[in-house]
C-alpha positions in Angstrom: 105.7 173.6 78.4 103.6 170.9 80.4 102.3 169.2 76.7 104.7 165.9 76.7 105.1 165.8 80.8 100.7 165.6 80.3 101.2 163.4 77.6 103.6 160.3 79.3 101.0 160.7 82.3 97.9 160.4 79.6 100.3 157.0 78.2 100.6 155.5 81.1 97.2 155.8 82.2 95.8 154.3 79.2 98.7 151.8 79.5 97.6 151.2 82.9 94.3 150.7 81.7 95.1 147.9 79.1 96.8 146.1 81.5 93.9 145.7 84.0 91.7 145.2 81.0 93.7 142.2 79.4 94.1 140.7 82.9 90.2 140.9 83.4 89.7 139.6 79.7 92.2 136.3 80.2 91.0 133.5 81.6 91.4 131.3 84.5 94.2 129.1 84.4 93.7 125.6 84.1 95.1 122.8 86.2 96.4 119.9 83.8 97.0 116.8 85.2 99.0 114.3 83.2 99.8 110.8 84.2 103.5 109.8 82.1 105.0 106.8 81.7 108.9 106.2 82.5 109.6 105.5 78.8 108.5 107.1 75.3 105.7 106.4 73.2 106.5 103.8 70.3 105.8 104.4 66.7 102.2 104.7 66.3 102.7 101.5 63.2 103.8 99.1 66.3 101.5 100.1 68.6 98.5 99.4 65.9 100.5 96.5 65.0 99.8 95.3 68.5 96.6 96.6 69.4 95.5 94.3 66.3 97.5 91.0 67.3 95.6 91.0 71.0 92.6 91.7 69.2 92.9 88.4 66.6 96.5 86.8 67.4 96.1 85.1 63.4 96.5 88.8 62.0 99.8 89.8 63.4 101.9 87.9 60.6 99.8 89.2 57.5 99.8 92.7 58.9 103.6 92.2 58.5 103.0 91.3 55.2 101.3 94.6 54.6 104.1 96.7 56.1 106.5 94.9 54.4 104.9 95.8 50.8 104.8 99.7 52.1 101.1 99.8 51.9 101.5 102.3 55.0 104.0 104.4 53.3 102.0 107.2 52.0 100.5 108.1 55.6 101.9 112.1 56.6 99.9 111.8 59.7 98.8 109.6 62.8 95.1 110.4 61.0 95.9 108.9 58.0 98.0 106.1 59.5 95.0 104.8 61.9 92.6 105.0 59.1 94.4 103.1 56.4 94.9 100.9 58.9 91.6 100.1 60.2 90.7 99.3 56.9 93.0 97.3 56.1 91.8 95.0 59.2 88.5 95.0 57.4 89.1 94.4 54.0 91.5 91.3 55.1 88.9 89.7 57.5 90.9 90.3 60.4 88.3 92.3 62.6 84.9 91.5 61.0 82.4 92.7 64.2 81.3 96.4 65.4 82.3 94.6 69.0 85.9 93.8 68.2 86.2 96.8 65.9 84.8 98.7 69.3 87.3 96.3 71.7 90.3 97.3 69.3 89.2 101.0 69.7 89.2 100.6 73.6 92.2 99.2 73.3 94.1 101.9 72.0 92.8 104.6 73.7 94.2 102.7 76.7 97.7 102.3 74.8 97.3 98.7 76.2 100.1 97.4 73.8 102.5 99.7 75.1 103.9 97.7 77.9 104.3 94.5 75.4 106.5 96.4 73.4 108.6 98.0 75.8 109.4 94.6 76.8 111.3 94.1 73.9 112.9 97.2 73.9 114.2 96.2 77.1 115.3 93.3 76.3 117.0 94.6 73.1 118.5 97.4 75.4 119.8 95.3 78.4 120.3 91.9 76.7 121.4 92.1 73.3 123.0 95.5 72.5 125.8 94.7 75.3 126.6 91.7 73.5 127.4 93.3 70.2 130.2 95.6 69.3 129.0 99.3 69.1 130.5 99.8 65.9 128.6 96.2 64.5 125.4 97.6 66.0 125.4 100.9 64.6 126.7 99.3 61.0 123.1 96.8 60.8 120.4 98.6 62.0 118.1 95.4 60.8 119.9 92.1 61.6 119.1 88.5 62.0 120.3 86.1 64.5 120.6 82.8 62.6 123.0 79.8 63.9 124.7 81.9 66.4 125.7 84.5 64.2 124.4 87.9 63.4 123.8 88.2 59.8 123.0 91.9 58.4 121.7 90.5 54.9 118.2 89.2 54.2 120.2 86.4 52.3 122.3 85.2 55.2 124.8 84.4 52.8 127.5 85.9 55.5 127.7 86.3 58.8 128.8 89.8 60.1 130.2 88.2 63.9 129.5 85.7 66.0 127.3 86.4 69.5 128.0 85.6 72.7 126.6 82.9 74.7 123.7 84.9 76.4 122.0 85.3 73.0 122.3 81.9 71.9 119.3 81.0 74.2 116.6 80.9 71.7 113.6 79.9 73.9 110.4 81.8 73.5 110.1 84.8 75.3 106.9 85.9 76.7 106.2 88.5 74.2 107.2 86.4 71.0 105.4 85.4 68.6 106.4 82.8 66.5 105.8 82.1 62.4 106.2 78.0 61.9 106.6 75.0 63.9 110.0 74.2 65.9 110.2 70.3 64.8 113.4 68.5 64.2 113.3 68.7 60.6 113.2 72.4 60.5 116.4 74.5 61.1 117.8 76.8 63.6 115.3 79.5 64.5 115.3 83.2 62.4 114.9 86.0 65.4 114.8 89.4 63.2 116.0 92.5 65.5 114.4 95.7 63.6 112.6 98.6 63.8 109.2 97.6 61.7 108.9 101.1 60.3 113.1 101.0 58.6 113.3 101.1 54.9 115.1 98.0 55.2 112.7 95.9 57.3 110.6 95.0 54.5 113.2 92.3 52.4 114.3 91.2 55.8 110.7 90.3 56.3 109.6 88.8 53.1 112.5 86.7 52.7 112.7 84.8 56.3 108.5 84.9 56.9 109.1 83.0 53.2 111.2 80.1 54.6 109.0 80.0 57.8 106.2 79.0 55.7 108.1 76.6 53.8 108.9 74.9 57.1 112.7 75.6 56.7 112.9 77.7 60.1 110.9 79.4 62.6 110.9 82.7 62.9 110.0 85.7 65.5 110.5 89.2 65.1 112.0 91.4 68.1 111.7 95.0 68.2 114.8 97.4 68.6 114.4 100.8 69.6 113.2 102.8 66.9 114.9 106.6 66.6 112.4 108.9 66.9 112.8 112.9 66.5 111.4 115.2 69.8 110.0 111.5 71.3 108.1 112.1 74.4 107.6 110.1 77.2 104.0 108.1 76.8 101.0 109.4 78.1 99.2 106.7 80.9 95.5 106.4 80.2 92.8 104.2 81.8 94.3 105.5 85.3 92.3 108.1 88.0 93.8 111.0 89.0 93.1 113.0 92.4 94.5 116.2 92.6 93.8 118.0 95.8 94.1 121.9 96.0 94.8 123.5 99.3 93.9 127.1 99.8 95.9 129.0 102.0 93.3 131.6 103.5 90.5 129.6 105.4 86.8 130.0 104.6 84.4 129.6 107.8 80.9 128.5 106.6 77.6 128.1 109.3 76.4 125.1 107.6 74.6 123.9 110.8 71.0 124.9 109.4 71.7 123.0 106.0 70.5 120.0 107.9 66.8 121.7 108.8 66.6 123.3 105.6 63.5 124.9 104.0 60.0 122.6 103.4 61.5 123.1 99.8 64.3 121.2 100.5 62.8 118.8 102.3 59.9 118.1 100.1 63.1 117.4 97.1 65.0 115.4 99.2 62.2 112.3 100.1 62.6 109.3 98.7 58.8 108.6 97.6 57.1 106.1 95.9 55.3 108.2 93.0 55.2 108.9 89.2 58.8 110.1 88.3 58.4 114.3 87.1 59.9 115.4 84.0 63.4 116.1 84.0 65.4 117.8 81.6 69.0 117.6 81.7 71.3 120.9 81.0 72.4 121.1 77.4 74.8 123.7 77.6 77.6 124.9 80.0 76.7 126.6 83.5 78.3 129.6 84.8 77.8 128.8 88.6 76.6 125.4 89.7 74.2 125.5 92.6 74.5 123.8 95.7 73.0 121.4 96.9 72.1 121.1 101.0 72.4 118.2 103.2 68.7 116.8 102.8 69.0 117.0 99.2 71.9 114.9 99.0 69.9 111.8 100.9 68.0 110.6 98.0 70.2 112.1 94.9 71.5 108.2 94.3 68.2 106.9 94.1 67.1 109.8 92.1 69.7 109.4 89.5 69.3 106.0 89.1 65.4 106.2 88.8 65.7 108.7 86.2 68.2 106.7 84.2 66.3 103.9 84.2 62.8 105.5 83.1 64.8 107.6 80.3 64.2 106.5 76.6 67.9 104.9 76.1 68.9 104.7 79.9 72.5 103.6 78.8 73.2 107.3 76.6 71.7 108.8 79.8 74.0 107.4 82.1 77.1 108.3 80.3 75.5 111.8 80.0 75.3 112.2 84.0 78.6 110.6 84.6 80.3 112.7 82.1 79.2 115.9 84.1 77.4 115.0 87.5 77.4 118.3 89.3 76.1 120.0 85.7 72.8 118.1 86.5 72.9 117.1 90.1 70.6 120.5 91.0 67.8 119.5 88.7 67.6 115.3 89.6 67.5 116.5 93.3 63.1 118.0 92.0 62.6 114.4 91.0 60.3 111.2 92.7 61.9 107.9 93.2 59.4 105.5 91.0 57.6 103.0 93.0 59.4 99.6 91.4 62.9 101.1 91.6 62.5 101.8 95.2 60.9 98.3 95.6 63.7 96.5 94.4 65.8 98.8 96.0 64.4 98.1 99.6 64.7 94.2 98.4 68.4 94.4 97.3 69.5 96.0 100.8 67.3 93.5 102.9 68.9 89.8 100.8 71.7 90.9 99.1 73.7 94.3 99.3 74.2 96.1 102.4 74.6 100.3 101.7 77.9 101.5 100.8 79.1 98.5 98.3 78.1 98.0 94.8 78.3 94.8 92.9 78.4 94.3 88.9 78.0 91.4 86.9 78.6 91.1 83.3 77.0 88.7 81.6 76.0 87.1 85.0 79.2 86.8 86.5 80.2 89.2 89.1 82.8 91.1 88.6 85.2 91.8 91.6 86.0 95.7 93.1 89.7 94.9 92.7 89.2 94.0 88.9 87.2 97.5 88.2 89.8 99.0 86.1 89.7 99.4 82.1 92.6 97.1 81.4 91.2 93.8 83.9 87.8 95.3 82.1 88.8 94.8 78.5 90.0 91.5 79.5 87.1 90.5 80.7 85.0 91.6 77.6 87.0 90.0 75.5 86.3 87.0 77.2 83.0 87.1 77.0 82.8 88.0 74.1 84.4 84.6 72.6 81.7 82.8 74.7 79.4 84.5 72.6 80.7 84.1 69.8 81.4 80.6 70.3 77.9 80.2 71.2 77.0 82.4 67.6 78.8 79.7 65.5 76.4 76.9 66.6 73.7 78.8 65.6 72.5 81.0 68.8 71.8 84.8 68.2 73.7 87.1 70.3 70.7 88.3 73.3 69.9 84.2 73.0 73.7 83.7 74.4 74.1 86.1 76.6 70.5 84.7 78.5 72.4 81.4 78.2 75.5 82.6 80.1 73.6 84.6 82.7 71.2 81.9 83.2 70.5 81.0 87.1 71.5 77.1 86.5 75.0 78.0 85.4 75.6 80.5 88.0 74.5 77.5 91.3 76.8 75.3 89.1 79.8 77.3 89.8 78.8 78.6 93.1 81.4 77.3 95.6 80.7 75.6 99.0 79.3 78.1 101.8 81.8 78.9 104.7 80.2 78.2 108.3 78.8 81.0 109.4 78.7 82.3 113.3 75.9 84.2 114.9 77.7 86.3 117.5 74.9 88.3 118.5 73.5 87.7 122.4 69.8 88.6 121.7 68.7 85.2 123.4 70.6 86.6 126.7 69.2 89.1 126.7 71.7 91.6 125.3 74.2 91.1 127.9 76.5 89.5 126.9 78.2 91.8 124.4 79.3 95.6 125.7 80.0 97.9 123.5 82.8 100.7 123.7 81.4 103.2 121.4 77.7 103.0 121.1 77.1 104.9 118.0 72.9 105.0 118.2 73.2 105.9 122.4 76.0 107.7 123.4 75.7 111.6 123.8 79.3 112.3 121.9 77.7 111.2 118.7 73.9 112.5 119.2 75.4 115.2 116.7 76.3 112.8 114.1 73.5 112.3 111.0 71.2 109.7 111.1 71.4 108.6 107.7 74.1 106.2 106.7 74.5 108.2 103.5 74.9 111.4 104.9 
């Protein structure tokens, strides 16, 4: 009589029981963090198309070509697509260099083409769809404005309407770019309106880029929004993100006898001038990370940088410890400062740097804290990168030009005027002169506060 009422309590135990087990068994849920743009992503075609033409400007019109013909047709996937395409650049000569090859790379990872063409989305959106009828729009989804008219055949052997006055501005935006000269023997300018990846682009293109290079017109093409199934808005890279958690119950820690610490700790934290130990960074993934006390965090900069420097490629090592800090914070913390590094150190802070600023130069010109950011960064390397290559072409080898730009004599060349300078301090009488409200090294409300600027 008691068999099923035992029975529905033996189910629910072991239900019970799976439950807590699968709750144990998942794993912690992650935080994402994802920075969006206020538009959608454009079709991955443009954006290489793009990428490419701030790369080498001379390779926007042939890659064109190439789209027009439908040698990008066959591509299923983004995979496909940014392969074909990359060696397409190649085999046309239009990125010829591991360094701009690398600089393109940068570039798209970045997406920093995407703003470009948004801009003439915009445009289309705000400036030229108004304009037309909505029946007229929808009826030639690849048009070209030629003469103050819209004309939806590549022959332009009849006009579908006639545009308002707004479009009949034909100056050069900022984001055109412009096949043949505007002289007075060429005719009115060609301005194609299409979506690059439409079955119809392609005999749009190859007829008007054809009188362009005869010198019977100029022509520019603008970008219309392209339809896109389940678009979604673009993802921002290049940006830092801080995302701070708050707990709500509230942890008290005695940390007050992290600053005496063990002779252990002590010993770890001085900054000594010695032969640097053997370090071995952590290969695979930690559990629990260990923490690190006040005294060891004195001398963990000068640590780190000492064993990047002394490692076999200290440029791989460096991204290493960037990549994952904390991972291999706990074992720099057991190595000695070598005796050059905190040489020049100690020389650096007395004539040049005070602590808490960093200053970096590329190619010997510094590079400003405001500018630190990947898109003013690739900017800059493309730059310099055209000095160099500029110095290549007349017969210098790339470390010869780079000493060349970062030479000492070119830097006093461009340094400007000094500004007067002021000595405010009253040491000569007698250190009277100047009273001070909060005397940080005297007075008793900071005696508690570390003596290490660092800290």
């Amino acid at each position: 009589m008691h068999s099923p009422v035992l029975l529905r309590w033996i189910v629910y135990i072991l239900s019970c029981v799976v439950v807590l087990l699968s709750r144990r068994a998942s794993p912690t849920p992650a935080v994402n963090v994802v920075l969006q743009a206020s538009f959608n992503s454009a079709p991955y075609l443009l954006e290489l198309l793009e990428t490419a033409a701030e790369e080498n400007s001379t390779a926007y019109f042939p890659l064109l070509d190439r789209i027009a013909e439908g040698r990008f047709l066959d591509c299923t996937t983004d995979e496909e697509l940014y392969t074909l395409f990359l060696q397409v650049l190649q085999d046309d000569g239009h990125i010829t260099t591991p360094e701009a090859l690398s600089s393109l790379q940068f570039a798209l990872s970045i997406h920093s083409a995407a703003p470009r063409i948004e801009a003439h989305y915009q445009y289309y959106n705000t400036s030229v769809e108004p304009s037309l009828m909505v029946a007229q729009d929808a009826a030639c989804p690849v048009w070209v404005y030629f003469d103050g008219k819209q004309h939806c055949s590549p022959a332009l052997d009849r006009a579908q309407q006639d545009v308002e006055e707004q479009l009949k501005n034909v100056e050069v935006l900022p984001f055109d770019r412009v096949l043949g000269g505007v002289t007075e023997q060429s005719g009115p300018p060609s301005i194609l309106y299409a979506d690059i990846t439409s079955p119809l682009f392609g005999q749009f293109h190859q007829t008007i880029s054809s009188t362009a290079r005869n010198g019977q017109t100029s022509y520019r093409v603008r970008y219309r929004p392209a339809s896109i199934p389940n678009a979604r808005p673009l993802a921002i890279h290049g940006y830092g993100v801080e995302l701070t958690l708050k707990r709500t119950d509230y942890i008290v820690i005695d940390d007050r006898g992290d600053d005496k610490g063990d002779d252990t700790n002590k010993k770890a934290s001085e900054v000594t001038e010695s032969e640097p130990e053997e370090v071995v960074l952590e290969a695979e993934e930690l559990a629990d990370l260990k923490p690190l006390s006040t005294s060891e965090l004195r001398g963990l900069g000068l640590k780190t940088a000492s064993f990047v420097m002394s490692s076999d490629d200290p440029f791989d090592t460096l991204i290493k410890m960037s990549q994952d800090f904390p991972k291999h914070s706990s074992a720099i913390t057991k190595r000695n400062v070598s005796g050059d590094l905190l040489a020049e150190h100690r020389h650096n802070r007395d004539v040049l740097l005070p602590a808490g600023y960093n200053v970096v130069w590329m190619n010997g010109m510094q590079v400003e804290a405001r500018q630190m950011d990947a898109f003013a960064l690739l900017e800059r390397m493309r730059r310099e990168r055209s000095l160099v290559d500029s110095l290549r072409d007349i017969g210098f080898s790339g470390s010869e030009s780079v000493q060349i730009l970062s030479h000492p004599s070119i830097a006093e060349s461009k340094v400007n005027i000094e500004a007067q300078r002021y000595d405010y301090r009253d040491n000569a009488e007698g250190s009277k002169v100047i009273i001070w409200l909060n005397d940080i090294e005297k007075d008793k409300r900071y005696q508690d506060w570390p003596a290490y600027l660092n800290a």
